[in-house]
C-alpha positions in Angstrom: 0.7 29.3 13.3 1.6 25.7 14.1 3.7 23.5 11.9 3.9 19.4 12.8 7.4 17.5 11.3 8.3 14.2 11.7 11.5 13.4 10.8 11.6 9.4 8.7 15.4 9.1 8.7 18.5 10.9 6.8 16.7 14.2 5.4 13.1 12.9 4.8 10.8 14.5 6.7 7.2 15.1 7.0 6.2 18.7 7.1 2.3 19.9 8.2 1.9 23.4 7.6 -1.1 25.0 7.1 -3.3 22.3 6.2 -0.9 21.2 3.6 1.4 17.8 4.0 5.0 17.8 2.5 7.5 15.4 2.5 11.1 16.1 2.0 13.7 14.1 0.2 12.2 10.7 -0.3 14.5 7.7 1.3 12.4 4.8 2.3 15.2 1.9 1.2 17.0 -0.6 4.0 20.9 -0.3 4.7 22.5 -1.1 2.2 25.3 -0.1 -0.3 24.4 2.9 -3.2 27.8 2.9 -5.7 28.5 6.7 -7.1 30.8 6.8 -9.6 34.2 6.5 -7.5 32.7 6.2 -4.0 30.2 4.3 -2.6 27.4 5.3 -0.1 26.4 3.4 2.9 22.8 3.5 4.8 23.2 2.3 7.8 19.4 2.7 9.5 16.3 2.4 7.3 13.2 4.8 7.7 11.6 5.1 11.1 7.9 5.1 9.1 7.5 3.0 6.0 6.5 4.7 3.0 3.0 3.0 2.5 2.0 4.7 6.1 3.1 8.0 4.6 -0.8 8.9 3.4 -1.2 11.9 1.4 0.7 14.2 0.1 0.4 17.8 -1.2 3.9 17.7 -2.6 7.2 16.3 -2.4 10.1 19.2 -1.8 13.0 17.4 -3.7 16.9 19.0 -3.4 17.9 16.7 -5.9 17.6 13.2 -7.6 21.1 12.2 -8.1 22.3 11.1 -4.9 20.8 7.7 -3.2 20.6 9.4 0.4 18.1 11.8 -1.0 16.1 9.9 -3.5 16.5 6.1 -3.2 14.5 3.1 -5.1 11.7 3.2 -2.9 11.4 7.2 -2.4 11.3 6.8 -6.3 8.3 4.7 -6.4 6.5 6.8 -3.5 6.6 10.1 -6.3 4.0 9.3 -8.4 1.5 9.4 -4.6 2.1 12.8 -4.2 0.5 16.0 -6.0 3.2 17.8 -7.2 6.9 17.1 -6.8 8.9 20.3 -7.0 12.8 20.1 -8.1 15.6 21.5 -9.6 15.2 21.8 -13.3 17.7 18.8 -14.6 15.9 16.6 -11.6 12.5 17.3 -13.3 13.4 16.9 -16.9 15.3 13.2 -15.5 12.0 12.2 -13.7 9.5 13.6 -16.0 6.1 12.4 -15.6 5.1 15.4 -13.1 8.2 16.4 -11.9 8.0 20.3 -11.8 10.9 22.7 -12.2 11.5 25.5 -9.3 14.1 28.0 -10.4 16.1 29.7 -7.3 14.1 32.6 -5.9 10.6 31.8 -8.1 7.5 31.1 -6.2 4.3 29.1 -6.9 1.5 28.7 -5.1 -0.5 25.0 -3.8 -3.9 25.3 -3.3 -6.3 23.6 -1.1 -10.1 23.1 -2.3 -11.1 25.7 0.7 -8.8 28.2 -0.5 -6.2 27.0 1.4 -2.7 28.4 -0.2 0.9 27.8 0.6 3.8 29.8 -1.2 6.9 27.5 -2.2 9.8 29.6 -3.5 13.3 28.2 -4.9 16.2 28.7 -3.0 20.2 28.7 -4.0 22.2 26.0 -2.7 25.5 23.9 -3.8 26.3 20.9 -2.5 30.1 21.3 -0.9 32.8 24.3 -1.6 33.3 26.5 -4.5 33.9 24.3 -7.7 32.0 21.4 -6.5 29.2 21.9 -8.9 30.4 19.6 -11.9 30.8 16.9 -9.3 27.7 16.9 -7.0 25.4 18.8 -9.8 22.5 21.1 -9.4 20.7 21.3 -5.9 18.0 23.3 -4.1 16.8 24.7 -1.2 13.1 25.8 -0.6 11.5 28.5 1.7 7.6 28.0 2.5 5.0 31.0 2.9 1.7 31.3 4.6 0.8 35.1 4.3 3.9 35.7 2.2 6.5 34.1 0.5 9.1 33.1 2.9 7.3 33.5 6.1 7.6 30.8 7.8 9.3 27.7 6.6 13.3 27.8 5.1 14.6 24.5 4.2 18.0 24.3 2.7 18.4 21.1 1.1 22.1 19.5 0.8 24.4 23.0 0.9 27.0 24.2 2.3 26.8 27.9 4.3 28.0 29.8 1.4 27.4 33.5 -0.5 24.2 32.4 -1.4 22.4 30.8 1.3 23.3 33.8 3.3 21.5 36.0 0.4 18.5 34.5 1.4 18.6 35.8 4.9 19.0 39.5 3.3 15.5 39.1 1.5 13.5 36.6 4.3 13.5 35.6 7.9 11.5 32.6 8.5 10.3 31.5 11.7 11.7 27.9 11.4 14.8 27.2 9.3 15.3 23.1 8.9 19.4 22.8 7.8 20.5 19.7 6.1 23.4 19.3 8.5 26.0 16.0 9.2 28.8 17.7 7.9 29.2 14.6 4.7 32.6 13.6 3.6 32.8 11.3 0.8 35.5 12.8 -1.6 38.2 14.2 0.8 38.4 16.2 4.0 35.8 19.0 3.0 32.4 18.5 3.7 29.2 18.4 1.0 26.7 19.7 4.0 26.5 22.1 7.0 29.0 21.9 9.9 28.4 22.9 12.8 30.1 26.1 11.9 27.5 26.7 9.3 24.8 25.5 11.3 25.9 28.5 13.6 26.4 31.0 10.9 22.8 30.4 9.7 21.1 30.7 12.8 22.9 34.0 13.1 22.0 35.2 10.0 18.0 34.1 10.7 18.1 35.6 14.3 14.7 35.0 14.9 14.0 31.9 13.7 14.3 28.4 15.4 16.3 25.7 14.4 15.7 21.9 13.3 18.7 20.1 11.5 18.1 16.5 9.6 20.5 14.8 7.5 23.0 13.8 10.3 21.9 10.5 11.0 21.8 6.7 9.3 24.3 7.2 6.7 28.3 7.0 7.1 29.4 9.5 5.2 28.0 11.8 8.4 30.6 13.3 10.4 28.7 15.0 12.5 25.6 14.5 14.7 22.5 16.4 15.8 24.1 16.1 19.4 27.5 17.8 18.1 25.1 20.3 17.3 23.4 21.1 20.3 26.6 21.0 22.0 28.0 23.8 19.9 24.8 25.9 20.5 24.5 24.9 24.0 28.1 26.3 24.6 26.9 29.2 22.6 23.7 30.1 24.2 21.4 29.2 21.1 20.1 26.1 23.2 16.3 27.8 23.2 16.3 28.0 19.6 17.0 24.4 18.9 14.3 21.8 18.6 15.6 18.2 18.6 13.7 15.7 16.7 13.3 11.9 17.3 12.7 9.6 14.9 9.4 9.0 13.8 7.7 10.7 16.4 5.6 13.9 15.5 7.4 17.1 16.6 5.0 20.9 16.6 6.6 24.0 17.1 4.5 27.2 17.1 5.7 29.8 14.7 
């Protein structure tokens, strides 16, 4: 089993996994400035591939809607191109139209006219440390399934290495686990994303899966880099299980 990703920028990314096309977090806006309530967001890159050279889509894997580096003006207006967009339930009651609800640990099933089928199952996730809920509201992660749920594909959307992402690796072990990474600051000195420490405690806790990690790039609340990352792993001897992406270029791994 083969899966293609190319990462756009910040945590969009295309996915290609049997026969199906998914695209991750929608951000296709320039730099710019995104105010959020007492802070204020900065993009510093725009996407490596514009959106209207996206082509199809099966389905958009959404986290969340309510932060700009994961949903921006134009990732808003790409939606309505794809299938199915599958989100946390307060994301797809705010986008309606056919924004569908995926509850943490339920599964559904896309389909391909040959009988192509792909199982997407809810994941937990929050969105910095304990208590930050009211703040950063509801997120999600997502794990993908060829032969069975959760068999090959575990994304984790914008959380922190917590109780509940480590659940996940009690029930599943993907072959490829895609961490939302950058180690984001934007309230104080605790990050909203994976550190590098988490980044290493979730690549012990999915042994034998390899590692991709977005989200650590183009935005200046990122701390951290993919190259902090490698370091740490390097120094760790996790090095083979790391694939480093560049942008906009097409990047297969064999599962």
């Amino acid at each position: 089993m083969q899966t293609t990703l190319t990462l756009i920028g910040g945590p969009t990314l295309v996915l290609e996994l049997a026969g199906f096309r998914l695209l991750t977090d929608p951000t296709f806006d320039p730099p710019g400035a995104y105010p959020l309530g007492s802070v204020t967001l900065v993009k510093q890159a725009g996407p490596a591939i514009a959106a209207e050279e996206i082509g199809p889509l099966d389905a958009v894997l959404l986290t969340h809607d309510q932060h700009a580096d994961n949903l921006d003006v134009a990732g808003r207006a790409l939606l309505p191109q794809a299938k199915r967009v599958l989100t946390t339930a307060v994301a797809a009651q705010r986008l309606g139209e056919h924004a569908e609800a995926l509850a943490p640990w339920e599964t559904i099933e896309l389909t391909r006219p040959d009988g192509g089928r792909l199982f997407v199952t809810g994941t937990p996730a929050r969105h910095g440390p304990a208590g930050i809920e009211p703040i950063c509201g509801d997120v999600t992660g997502f794990l993908l399934g060829v032969d069975e749920p959760g068999d090959a594909v575990y994304i984790s959307g914008d959380t922190v290495w917590y109780e509940g992402t480590a659940e996940i690796a009690q029930h599943y072990q993907p072959k490829l686990i895609v961490l939302f990474t950058g180690s984001a600051q934007t309230r104080g000195k605790f990050h909203l994303t994976m550190n590098t420490n988490d980044a290493i405690d979730a690549a012990a806790a999915f042994s034998g899966a390899k590692v991709v990690t977005v989200h650590n790039q183009g935005w200046e609340h990122f701390k951290e880099s993919q190259d902090d990352i490698a370091q740490a792993y390097g120094a760790l001897g996790l090095a083979s299980r790391l694939e480093l992406l560049e942008l906009g270029k097409p990047h297969s791994i064999t599962l």
